[in-house]
C-alpha positions as a printed NumPy array, in Angstrom:
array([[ -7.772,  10.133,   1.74 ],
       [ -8.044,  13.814,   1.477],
       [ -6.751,  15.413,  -1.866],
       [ -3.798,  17.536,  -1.357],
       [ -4.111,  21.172,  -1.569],
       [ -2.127,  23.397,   1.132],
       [  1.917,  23.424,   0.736],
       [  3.839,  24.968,   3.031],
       [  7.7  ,  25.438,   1.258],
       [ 10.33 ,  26.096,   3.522],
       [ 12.979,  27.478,   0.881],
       [ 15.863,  30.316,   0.965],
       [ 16.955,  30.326,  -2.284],
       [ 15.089,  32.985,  -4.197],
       [ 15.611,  31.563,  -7.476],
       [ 14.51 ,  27.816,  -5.99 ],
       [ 11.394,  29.524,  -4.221],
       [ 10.731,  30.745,  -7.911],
       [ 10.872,  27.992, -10.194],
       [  9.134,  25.923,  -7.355],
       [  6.241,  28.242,  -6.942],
       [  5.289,  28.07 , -10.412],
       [  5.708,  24.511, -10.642],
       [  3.417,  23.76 ,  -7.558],
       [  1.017,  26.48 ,  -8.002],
       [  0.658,  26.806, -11.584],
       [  1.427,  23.757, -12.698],
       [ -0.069,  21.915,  -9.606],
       [ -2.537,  23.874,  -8.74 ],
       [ -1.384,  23.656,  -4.797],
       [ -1.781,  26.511,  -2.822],
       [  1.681,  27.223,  -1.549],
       [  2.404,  29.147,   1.871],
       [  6.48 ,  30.396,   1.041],
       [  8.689,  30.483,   4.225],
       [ 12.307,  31.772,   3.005],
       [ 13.471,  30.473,   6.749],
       [ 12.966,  28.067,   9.355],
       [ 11.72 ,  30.736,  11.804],
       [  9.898,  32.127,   9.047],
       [  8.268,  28.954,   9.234],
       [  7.488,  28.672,  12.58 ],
       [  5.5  ,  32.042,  12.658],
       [  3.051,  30.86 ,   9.925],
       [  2.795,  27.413,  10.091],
       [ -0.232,  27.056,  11.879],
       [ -1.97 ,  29.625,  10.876],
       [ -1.798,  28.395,   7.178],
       [ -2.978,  25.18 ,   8.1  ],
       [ -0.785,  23.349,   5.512],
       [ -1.333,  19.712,   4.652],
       [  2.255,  19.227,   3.537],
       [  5.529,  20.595,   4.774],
       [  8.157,  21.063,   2.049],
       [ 11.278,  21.843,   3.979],
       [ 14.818,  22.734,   2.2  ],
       [ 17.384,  20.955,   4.012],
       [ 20.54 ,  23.174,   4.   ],
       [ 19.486,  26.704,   5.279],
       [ 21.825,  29.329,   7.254],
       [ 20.353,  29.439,  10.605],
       [ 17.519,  26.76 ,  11.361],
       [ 18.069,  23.654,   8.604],
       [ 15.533,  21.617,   7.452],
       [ 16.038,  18.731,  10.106],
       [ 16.195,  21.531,  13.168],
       [ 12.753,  23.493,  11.512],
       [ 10.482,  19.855,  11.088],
       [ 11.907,  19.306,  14.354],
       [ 10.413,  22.941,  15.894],
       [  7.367,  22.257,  13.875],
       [  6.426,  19.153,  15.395],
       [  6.341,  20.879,  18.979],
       [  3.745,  22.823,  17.825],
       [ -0.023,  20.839,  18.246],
       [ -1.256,  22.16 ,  14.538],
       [  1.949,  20.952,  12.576],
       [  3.145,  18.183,  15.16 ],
       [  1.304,  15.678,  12.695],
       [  1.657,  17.258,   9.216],
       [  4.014,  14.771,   6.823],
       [  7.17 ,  16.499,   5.536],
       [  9.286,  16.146,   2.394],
       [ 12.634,  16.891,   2.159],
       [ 14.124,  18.354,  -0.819],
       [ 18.068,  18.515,  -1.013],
       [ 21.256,  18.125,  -3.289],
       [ 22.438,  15.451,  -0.694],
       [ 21.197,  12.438,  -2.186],
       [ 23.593,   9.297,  -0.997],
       [ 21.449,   6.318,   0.51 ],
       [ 22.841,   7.102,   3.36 ],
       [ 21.791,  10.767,   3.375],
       [ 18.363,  10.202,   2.503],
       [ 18.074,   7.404,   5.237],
       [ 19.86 ,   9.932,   7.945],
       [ 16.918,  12.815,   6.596],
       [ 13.806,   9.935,   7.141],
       [ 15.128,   9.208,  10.531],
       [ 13.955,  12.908,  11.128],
       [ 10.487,  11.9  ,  10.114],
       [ 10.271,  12.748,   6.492],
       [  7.735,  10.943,   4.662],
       [ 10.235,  11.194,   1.932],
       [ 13.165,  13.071,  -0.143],
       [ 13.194,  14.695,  -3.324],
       [ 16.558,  15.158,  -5.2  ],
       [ 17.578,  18.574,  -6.313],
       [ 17.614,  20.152,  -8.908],
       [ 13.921,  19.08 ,  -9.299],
       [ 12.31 ,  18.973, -12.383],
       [  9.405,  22.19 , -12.413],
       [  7.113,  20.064, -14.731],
       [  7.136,  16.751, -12.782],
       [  7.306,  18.483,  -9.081],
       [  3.558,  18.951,  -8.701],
       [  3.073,  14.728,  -9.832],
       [  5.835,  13.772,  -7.661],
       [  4.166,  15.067,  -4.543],
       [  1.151,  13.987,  -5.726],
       [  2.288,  10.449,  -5.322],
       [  4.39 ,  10.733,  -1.782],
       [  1.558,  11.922,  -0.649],
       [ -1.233,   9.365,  -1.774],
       [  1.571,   6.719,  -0.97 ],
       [  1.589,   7.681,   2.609],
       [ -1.748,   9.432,   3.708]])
């Protein structure tokens, strides 16, 4: 299994992008690709050639669902496994988000110093 390194965080909050930049890069040591929409998104996906999509779920224009939903039309990201990260965290929610294709869900707020480890272990859970 490859070791995580490329993020790409799909975020419009600028004080979320913030506080999860630092955790992931500083903290994690990711390299992190920042999208502050889902058509931001779309332009730079594949040309980042991220390992990881991070995707925000409730965004004004393209949500989360609708933006892993472009991405996977596109050949480079059509395979990349996605995390969601949102306040909406019923059973049911979550289970409505993986039926989208996320690997899996992360509850916000998020805690900055356990971020970096909790991707860490999606990802070498489901690679």
């Amino acid at each position: 299994m490859p070791e995580l390194t490329r993020i790409l965080y799909i975020e419009d909050e600028p004080d979320i992008q913030a506080v999860a930049q630092i955790a992931l890069e500083s903290v994690g040591g990711f390299k992190v690709k920042l999208c502050s929409s889902g058509e931001e998104a779309l332009e730079n996906a594949a040309a980042f050639a991220p390992q990881l999509l991070l995707l925000d779920v409730m965004m004004p224009g393209m949500d989360g669902q609708t933006t892993l939903a472009e991405l996977r039309k596109i050949p480079e990201t059509s395979n990349i496994p996605a995390i969601f990260m949102t306040a909406k965290v019923q059973p049911q929610e979550i289970e409505q988000l993986l039926t989208y294709g996320a690997i899996d869900v992360i509850a916000k707020p998020f805690d900055p110093m356990t971020l970096a480890s909790t991707i860490r272990e999606i990802w070498s859970n489901n690679t």
